[in-house]
N, C-alpha and C positions, 0 to 999 in steps of 0.2 A: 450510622456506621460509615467512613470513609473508605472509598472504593481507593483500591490500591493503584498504580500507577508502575509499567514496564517500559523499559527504554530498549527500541529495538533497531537492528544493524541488517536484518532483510525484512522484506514485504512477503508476507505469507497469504495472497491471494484463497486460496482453498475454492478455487472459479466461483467466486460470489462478486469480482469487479466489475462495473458496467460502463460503458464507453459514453463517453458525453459527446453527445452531438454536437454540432458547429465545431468541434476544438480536435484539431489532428494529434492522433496519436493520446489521448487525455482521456483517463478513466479515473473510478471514484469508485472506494471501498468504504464498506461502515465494519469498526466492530466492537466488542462488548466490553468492556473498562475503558480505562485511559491508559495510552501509547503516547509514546514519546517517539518520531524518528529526524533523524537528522537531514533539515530542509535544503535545499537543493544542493544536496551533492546524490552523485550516483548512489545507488545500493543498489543490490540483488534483487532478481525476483525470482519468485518458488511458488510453485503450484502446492507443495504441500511441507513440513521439516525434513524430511527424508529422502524428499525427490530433486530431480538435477534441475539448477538450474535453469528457467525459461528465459533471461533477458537480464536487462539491464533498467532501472528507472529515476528519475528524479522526484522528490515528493517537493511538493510545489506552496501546498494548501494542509493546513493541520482544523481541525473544528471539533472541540471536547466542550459535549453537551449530554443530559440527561444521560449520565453513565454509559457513555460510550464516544468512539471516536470516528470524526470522517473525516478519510484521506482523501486526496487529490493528488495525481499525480501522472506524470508523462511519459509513457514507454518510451525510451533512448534507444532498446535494440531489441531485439528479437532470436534465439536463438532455434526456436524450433517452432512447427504449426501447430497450434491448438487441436 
């Protein structure tokens, strides 16, 4: 059965991102189907669909493997502390 495939306009973290080492400001989310987002232009970032805003990112890196997807991407701004 074909797994479906959503095309998304914010990054919905849900605090499962991890920060990569060596690389300023660059963190790296996995999730479960396949996403589609629009490679480096700015979007949103959101701790959860209903919560305010956290920031600003660029998605840099896309990777759709065994039924899920890993993003790469560069926080551009910050607007509150974890």
């Amino acid at each position: 059965m074909p797994m479906p495939m959503s095309i998304e306009w914010k990054l919905l973290t849900h605090g499962k991102e991890k920060r990569l080492e060596n690389k300023e400001n660059m963190f790296e989310i996995e999730f479960e189907g396949y996403k589609l987002f629009p490679l480096n232009q700015v979007i949103e970032i959101k701790r959860h669909h209903d919560s305010d805003q956290i920031g600003n990112g660029k998605i840099v890196e896309l990777t759709w493997k065994n039924e899920s997807t890993r993003c790469t991407y560069q926080l551009l701004s910050l607007y509150n502390v974890n």
